[in-house]
SERO-807691 format. One record per residue (C-alpha): y, z, x; residue in one letter. Coordinates in steps of 0.25 Angstrom, whole numbers, padded with zeros to 4 digits, always signed. Layout:
BEGIN
YZXa;...
This chain:
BEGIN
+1047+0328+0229x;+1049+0320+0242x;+1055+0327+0253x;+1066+0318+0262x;+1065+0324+0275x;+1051+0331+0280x;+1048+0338+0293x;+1035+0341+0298x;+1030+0350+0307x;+1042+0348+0319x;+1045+0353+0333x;+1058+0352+0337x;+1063+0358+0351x;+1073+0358+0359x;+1067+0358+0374x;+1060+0370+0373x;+1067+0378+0363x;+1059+0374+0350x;+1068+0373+0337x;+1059+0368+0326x;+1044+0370+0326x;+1033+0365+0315x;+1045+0363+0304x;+1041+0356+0290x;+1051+0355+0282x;+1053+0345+0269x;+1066+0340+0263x;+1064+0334+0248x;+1072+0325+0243x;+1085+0328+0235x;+1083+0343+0240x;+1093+0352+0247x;+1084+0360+0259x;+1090+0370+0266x;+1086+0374+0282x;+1090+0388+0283x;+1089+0398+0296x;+1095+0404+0309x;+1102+0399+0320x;+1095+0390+0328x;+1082+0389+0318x;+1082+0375+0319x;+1091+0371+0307x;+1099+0361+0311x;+1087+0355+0320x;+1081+0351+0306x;+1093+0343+0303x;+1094+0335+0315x;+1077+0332+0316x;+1079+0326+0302x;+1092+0317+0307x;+1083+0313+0319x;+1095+0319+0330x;+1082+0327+0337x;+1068+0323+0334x;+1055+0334+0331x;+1047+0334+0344x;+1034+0338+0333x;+1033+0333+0318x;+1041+0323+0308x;+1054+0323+0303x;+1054+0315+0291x;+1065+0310+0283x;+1063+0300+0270x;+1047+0297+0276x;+1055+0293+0289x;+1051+0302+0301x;+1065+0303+0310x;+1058+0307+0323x;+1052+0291+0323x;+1064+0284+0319x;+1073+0278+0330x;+1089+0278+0331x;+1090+0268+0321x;+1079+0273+0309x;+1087+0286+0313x;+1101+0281+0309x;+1095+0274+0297x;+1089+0288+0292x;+1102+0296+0295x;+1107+0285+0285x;+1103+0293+0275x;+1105+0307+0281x;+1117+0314+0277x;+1121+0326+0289x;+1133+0338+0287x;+1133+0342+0301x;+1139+0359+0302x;+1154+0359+0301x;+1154+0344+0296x;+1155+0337+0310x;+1167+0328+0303x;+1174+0317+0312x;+1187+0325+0315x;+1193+0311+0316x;+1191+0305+0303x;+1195+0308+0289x;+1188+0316+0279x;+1185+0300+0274x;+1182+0294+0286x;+1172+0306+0289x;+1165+0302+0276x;+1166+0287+0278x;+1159+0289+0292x;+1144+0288+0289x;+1146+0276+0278x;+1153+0269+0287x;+1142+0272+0299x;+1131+0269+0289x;+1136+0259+0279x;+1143+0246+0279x;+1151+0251+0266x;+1163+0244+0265x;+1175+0254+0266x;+1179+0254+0251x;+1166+0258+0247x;+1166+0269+0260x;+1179+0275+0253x;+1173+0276+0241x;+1162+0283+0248x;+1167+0292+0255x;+1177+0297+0243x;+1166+0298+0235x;+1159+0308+0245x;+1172+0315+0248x;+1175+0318+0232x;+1159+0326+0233x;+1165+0333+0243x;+1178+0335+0236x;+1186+0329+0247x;+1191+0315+0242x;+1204+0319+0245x;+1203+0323+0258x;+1199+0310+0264x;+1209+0308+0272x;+1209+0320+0279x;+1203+0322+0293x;+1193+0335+0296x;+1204+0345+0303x;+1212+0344+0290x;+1202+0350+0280x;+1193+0363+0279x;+1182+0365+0285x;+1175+0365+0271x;+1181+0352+0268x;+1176+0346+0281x;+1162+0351+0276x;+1162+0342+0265x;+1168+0331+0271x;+1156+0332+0280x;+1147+0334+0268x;+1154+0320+0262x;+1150+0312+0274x;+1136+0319+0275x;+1135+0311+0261x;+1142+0299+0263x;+1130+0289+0263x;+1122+0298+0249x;+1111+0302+0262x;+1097+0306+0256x;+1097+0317+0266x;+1109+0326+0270x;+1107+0338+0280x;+1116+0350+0280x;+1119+0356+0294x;+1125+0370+0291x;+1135+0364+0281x;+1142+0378+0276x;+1144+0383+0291x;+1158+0388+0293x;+1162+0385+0278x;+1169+0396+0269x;+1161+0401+0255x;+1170+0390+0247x;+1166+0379+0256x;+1152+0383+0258x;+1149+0384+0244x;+1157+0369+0240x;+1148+0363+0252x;+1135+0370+0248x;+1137+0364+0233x;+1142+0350+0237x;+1129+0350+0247x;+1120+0354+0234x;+1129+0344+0225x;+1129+0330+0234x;+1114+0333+0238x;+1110+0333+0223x;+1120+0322+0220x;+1114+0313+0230x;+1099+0317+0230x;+1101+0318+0245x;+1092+0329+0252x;+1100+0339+0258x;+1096+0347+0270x;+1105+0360+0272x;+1105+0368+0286x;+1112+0382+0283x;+1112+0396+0285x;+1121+0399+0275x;+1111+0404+0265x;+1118+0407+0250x;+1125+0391+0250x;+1112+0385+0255x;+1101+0393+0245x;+1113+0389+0234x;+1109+0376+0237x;+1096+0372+0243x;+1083+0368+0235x;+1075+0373+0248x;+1076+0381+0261x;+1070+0380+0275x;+1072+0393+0284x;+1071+0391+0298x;+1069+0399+0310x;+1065+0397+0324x;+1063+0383+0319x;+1052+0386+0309x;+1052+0387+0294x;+1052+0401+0291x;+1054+0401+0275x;+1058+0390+0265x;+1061+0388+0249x;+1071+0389+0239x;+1085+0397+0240x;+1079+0405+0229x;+1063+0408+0237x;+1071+0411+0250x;+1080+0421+0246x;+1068+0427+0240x;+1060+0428+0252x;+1056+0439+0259x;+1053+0431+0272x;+1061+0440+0282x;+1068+0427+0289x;+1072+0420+0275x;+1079+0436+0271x;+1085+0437+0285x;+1093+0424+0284x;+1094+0424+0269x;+1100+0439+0269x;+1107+0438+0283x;+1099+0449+0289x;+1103+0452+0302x;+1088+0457+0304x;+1075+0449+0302x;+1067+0437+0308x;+1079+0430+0315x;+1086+0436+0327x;+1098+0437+0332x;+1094+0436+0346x;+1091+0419+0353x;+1076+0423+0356x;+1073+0427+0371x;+1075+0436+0382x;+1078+0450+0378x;+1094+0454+0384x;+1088+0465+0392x;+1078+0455+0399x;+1092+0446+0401x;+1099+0455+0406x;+1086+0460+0416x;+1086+0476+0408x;+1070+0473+0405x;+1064+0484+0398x;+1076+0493+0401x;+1084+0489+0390x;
């Protein structure tokens, strides 16, 4: 199978602080991958490499055989084209309506005539289960609902490529399992490749066909839902089983707080 979206071998740093280092990672088509790992493991970095926002200092980043770090500002907005992007806590126009919110990215990318944007746009709404709601604006539904509005618009143009940044953060159980299933359900339906950035473990195994974990910027474990909670790797057991104890510490690396606070050895 043809994989969409490959990165090979990238550095990636900010200033001095290095965020990814030798990544290789491959996205097939029509699959649903999931990057997994701490805070600050360079999750979301991944996402915005791919959608050219930040470009790899070392190594490709390749999407359909284009490689985004040599496209300019116009081969860039051509390729978001086809990208779809759930930004964490849906990043919805407060402004606009639940319709005009989906409506957006046709009526940036399209010259569709209106009727055929309403009919568009209801269409995506009734995936979501929110037809009816069209005319309301963001502050007057739930936060769930906003989710899926958000989810509606990420799919507004039927992308080939749909990345997922934390998309059951700060969600109750109900609305994380409807937005882990309809995530599952429209990628299948529209034999888009779907890229999810989680920590939420249990929805993302439910529906993933593979896992990247990351820490410190490198892969430190990957496979299926199934292989990865069989593994003994004591990172992949840490994060699966919340451990407060393992490979990943609690503490930002760096000095000691006895050498902050000038105690030495004495503490």
């Amino acid at each position: 199978m043809s994989n969409l979206v490959e990165i090979r071998d990238v550095y990636f740093a900010y200033a001095e602080r290095p965020i990814l280092s030798n990544l290789r990672m491959d996205f097939p088509r029509g699959k649903l991958v999931a990057v997994m790992g701490g805070s600050g493991s360079g999750k979301t970095t991944v996402l915005r490499l791919i959608g050219g926002q930040i470009r790899a200092q070392r190594g490709t980043v390749k999407v359909n055989g284009e490689e985004v770090n040599s496209l300019d500002i116009h081969g860039l907005y051509r390729l978001r084209r086809k990208m779809g992007m759930l930004f964490q806590f849906g990043a919805l126009f407060t402004d606009l309506s639940v319709f005009d919110n989906v409506a957006f990215p046709l009526r940036e990318h399209t010259d569709l005539p209106e009727e055929v944007i309403r009919d568009l746009v209801l269409l995506k709404l009734n995936a979501v289960g929110l037809r009816n709601a069209h005319k309301l604006k963001p502050a007057e539904i739930s936060g769930g609902m906003a989710r899926r509005v958000a989810l509606a618009r990420a799919v507004a143009l039927d992308p080939e490529l749909i990345m997922y940044d934390e998309p059951f953060a700060g969600l109750d159980p109900i609305s994380m399992g409807v937005t882990a299933n309809l995530i599952r359900n429209l990628n299948d339906a529209l034999g888009s490749t779907s890229i999810v950035v989680s920590h939420d473990v249990n929805e993302t195994f439910a529906i993933a066909d593979y896992v990247y974990f990351l820490s410190a910027g490198k892969i430190v474990a990957e496979g299926t839902p199934a292989e990865m909670r069989a593994s003994q790797d004591p990172y992949v057991k840490q994060f699966v089983h919340a451990a407060p104890d393992g490979p990943v510490p609690f503490h930002y690396p760096g000095k000691s707080l006895a050498d902050d606070l000038g105690l030495g050895g004495r503490a």
